[in-house]
C-alpha positions in Angstrom: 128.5 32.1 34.4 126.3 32.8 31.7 125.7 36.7 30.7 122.9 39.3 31.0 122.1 40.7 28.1 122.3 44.5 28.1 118.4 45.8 29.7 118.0 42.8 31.3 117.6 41.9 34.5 119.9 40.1 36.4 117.6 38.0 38.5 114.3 37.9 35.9 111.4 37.3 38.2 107.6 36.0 36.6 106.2 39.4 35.5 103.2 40.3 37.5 99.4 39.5 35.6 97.2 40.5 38.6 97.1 43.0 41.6 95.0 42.7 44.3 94.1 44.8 47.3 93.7 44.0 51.0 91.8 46.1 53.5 93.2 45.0 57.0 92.7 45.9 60.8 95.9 46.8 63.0 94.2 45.4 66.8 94.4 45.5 70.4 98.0 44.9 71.3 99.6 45.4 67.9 98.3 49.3 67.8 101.6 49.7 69.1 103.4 47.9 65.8 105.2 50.3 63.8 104.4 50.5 59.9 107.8 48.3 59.3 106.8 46.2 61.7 103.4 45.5 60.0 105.5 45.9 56.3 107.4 43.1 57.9 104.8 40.9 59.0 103.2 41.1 56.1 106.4 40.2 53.7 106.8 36.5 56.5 102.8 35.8 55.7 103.0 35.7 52.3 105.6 33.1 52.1 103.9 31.1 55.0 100.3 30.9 52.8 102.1 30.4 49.7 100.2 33.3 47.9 102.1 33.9 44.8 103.3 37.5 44.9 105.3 39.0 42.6 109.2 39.6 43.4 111.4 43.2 42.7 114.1 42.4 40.5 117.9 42.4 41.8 120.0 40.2 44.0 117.3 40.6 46.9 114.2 40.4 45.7 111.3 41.9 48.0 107.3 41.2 47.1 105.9 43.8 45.6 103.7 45.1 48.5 102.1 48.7 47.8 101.3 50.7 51.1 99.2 53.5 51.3 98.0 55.8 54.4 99.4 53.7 57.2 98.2 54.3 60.8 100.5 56.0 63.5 102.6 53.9 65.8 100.2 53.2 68.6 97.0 53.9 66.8 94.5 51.2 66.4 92.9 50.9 63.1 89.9 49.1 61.4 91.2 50.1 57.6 94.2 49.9 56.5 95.8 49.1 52.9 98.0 47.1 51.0 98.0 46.0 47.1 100.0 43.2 46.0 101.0 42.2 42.8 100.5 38.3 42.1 102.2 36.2 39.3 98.9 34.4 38.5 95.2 35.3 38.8 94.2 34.1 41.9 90.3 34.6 43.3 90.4 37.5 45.5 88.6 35.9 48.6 91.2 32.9 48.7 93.8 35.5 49.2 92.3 37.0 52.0 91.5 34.6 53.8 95.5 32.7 53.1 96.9 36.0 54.8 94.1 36.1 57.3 95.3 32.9 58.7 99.0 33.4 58.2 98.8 36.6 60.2 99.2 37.0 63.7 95.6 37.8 65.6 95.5 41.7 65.7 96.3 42.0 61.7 92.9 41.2 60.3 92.4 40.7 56.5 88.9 41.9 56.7 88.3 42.4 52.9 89.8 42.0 49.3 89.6 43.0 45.9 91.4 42.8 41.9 92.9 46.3 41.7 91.2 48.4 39.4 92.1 52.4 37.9 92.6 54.8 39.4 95.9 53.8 41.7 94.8 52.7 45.3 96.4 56.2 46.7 94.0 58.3 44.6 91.2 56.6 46.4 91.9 58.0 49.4 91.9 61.4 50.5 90.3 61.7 54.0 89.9 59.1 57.2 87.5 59.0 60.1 89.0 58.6 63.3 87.7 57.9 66.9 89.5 59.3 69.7 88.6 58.0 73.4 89.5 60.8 75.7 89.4 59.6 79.8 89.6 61.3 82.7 87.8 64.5 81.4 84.0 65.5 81.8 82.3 65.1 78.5 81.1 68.6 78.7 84.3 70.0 78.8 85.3 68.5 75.8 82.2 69.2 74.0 83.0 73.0 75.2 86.5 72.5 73.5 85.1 70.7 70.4 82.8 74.2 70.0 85.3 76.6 69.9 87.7 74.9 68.0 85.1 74.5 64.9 84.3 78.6 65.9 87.7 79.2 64.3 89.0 79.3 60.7 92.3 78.6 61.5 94.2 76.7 64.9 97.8 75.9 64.3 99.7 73.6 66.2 103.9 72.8 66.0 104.9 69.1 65.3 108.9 68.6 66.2 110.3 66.0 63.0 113.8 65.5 62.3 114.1 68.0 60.2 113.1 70.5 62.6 109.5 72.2 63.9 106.4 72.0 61.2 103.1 74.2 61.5 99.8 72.9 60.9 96.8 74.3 60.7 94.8 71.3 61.8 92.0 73.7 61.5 91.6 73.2 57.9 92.1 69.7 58.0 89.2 68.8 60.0 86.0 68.3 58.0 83.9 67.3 61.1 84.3 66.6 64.8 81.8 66.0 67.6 81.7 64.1 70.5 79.1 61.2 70.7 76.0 61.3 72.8 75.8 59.0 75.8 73.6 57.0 77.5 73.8 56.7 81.1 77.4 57.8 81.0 78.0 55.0 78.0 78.7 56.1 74.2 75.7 55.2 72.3 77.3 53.5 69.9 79.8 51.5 72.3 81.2 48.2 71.8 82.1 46.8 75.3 84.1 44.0 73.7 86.9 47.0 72.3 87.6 45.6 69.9 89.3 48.0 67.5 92.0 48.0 70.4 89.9 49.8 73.1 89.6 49.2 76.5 86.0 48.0 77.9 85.4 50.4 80.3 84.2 54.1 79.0 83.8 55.6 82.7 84.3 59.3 82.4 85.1 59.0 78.8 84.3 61.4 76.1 84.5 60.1 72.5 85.0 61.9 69.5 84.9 61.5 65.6 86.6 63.3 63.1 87.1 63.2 59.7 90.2 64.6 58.2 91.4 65.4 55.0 94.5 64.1 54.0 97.1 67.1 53.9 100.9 67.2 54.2 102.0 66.8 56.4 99.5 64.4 57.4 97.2 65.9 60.7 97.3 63.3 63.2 95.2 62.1 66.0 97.6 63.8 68.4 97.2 67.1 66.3 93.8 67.3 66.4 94.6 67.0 70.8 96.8 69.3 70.2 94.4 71.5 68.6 91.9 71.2 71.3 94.4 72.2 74.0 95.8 75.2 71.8 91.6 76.9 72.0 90.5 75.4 75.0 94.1 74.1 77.2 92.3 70.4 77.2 94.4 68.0 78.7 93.5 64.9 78.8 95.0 63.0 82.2 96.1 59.5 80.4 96.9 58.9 77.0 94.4 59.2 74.2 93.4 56.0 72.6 92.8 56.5 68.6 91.3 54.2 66.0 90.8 55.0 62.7 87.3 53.4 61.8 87.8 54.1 57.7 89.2 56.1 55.0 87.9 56.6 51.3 87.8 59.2 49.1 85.2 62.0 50.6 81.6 62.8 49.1 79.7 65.6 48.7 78.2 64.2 51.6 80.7 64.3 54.1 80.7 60.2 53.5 83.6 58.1 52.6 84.0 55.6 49.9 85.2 52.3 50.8 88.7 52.0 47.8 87.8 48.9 47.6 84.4 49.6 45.5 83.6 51.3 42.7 85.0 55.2 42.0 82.0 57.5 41.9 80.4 58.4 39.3 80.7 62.0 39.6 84.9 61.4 40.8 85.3 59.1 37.6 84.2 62.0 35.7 85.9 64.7 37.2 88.8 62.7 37.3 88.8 61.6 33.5 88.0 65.6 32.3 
């Protein structure tokens, strides 16, 4: 058995001349996938399109998958993120649409990019979410909505396993309202639901927040929680939650897709 020199690797793997991110959507059904299940998922598509990703070191190498921000178990989302390093340069489109197709339907490649400074997680500091509340009249929760922006601070208790966490989701919020409708529809409805919804919105309020990203990270449940804590809102079935995109937060209360370019006004702030 030949030896390893001293610093080197025992498996040497192709050193890695390329990164590339993915933005991807977590739909309908697999909502419910858990982030090791999607980490998992991910790691068997790679092999199956033949993309060449780069490998860790060691006796059991793993691709090098970066995660950043991933979605709650049972939330649906439209933006989600993953860099990979490749071994070669490979055009960004042709990798999106390999793991598009290698993929089971509900984890859509939707978008891809050559990773550029700064790092993928500093791109990131706030979400918009869309929470589909049944069962209540739209003017309670549009009562509920009121009071809770009326206050500076609402706390809410999260049980980990490491014990109870407060959080003020209060100052995590940046906006929330609940969407006019039309003839008891959302405006803005999309009957197909796509993003993991059911069709039907009778008796359905929906709401849109945008969160900054805090830790511990404020959940869709927290902001529920939130709403019960000023107003005792309880919503009669479960909640369904899709986060419709994250980015890094303007002076405009917008976000910035990670995938384009920094702002100009971030680069600089960021580079002082």
């Amino acid at each position: 058995m030949a030896r390893v020199k001293a610093g080197a690797a025992a498996n040497p793997a192709p050193p890695t001349v390329q990164r590339v991110r993915l933005r991807f959507a977590k739909r309908g059904r697999l909502r419910f996938l858990s982030h090791r299940d999607v980490a998992r998922s991910f790691e068997r598509a790679v092999r199956r399109a033949g993309v060449p990703v780069s490998h860790s070191h060691g006796f059991s190498p793993h691709p090098r998958l970066s995660w950043v921000g991933a979605a709650p178990t049972g939330a649906a989302s439209e933006a989600e993120y993953v860099e990979m390093g490749l071994t070669r340069e490979v055009d960004p489109e042709l990798v999106r649409e390999a793991m598009d197709r290698a993929l089971p339907d509900g984890l859509d490649v939707v978008a891809a990019a050559v990773a550029a400074p700064p790092a993928l997680a500093d791109r990131i500091d706030a979400a918009r979410w869309r929470l589909e509340i049944r069962g209540l009249d739209p003017a309670a929760v549009r009562s509920a909505v009121e009071r809770f922006l009326a206050e500076t601070s609402v706390v809410v208790t999260r049980v980990t396993p490491s014990g109870r966490k407060e959080i003020d989701v209060r100052a995590a919020v940046v906006t929330l309202s609940v969407e006019p409708q039309v003839n008891g529809t959302p405006a803005d409805h999309d009957p197909s639901g796509a993003a993991g919804s059911p069709g039907s919105v009778t008796d359905c309020a929906i709401l849109t927040a945008v969160v900054r990203l805090t830790t511990p990270t404020v959940r869709p449940d927290d902001v529920l929680g939130a709403l019960t804590v000023v107003a005792d809102l309880a919503p009669p079935v479960p909640v369904t939650a899709t986060r419709l995109a994250q980015g890094l937060l303007d002076d405009g209360g917008d976000l910035v897709d990670p995938l384009g370019a920094v702002p100009a006004t971030r680069a600089r702030s960021e580079g002082s």
